[in-house]
N, C-alpha and C positions, 0 to 999 in steps of 0.2 A: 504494500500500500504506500503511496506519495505520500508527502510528507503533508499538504495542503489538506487529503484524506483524513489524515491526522488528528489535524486540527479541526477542521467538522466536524471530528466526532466528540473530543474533546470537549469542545464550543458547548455542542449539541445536548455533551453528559452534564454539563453545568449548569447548562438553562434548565436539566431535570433535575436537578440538587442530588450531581455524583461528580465527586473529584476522583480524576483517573492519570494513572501513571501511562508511561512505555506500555508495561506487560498488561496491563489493564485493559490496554487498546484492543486487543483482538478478542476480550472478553464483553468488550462493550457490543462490539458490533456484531457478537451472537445476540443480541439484547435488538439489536434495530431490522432482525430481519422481519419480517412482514406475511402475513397470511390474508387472505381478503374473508370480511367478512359481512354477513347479511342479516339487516335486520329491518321489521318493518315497524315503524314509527305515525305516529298522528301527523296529518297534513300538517296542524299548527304548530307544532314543534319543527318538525323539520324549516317548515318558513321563519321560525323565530331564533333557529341555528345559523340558517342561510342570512337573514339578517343581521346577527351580531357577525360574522366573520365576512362580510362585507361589508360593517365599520370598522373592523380591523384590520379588512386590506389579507386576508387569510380564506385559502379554499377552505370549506365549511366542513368537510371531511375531517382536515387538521384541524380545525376547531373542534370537531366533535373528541377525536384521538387526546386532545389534550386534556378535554374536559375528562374523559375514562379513567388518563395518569392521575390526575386531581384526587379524582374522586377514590380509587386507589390508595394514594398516598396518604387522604384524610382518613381511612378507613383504620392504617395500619397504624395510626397514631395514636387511634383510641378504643383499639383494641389490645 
């Protein structure tokens, strides 16, 4: 992997609240591989996703992806 590689994932592990080294790197990036997944959603929800990730300039997909990590992350804090 380039070094630029690297650093996006780095970048990418920080903005999830993970500090990663060297050897770390190729453990992060079993972490960003990707599966698709399907689900079906209320029409207003989905327009009221689509809506906030077109105020923030974000496909609404990654908005939704992130809101999951979130929701995750609060899950395991208070459990």
């Amino acid at each position: 992997m380039d070094k630029s590689k690297d650093k996006f994932l780095r970048d990418y592990a920080k903005k999830m609240g993970y500090e990663i080294d060297d050897v770390e790197t190729a453990r992060f990036k079993s972490l960003l591989s990707k599966t698709s997944v399907t689900i079906r959603l209320p029409e207003e929800l989905k327009a009221e996703i689509e809506a906030r990730a077109q105020e923030l300039n974000i496909p609404y997909q990654r908005l939704m992806k992130d809101y999951l990590i979130e929701g995750l992350k609060r899950d395991k804090k208070i459990s």
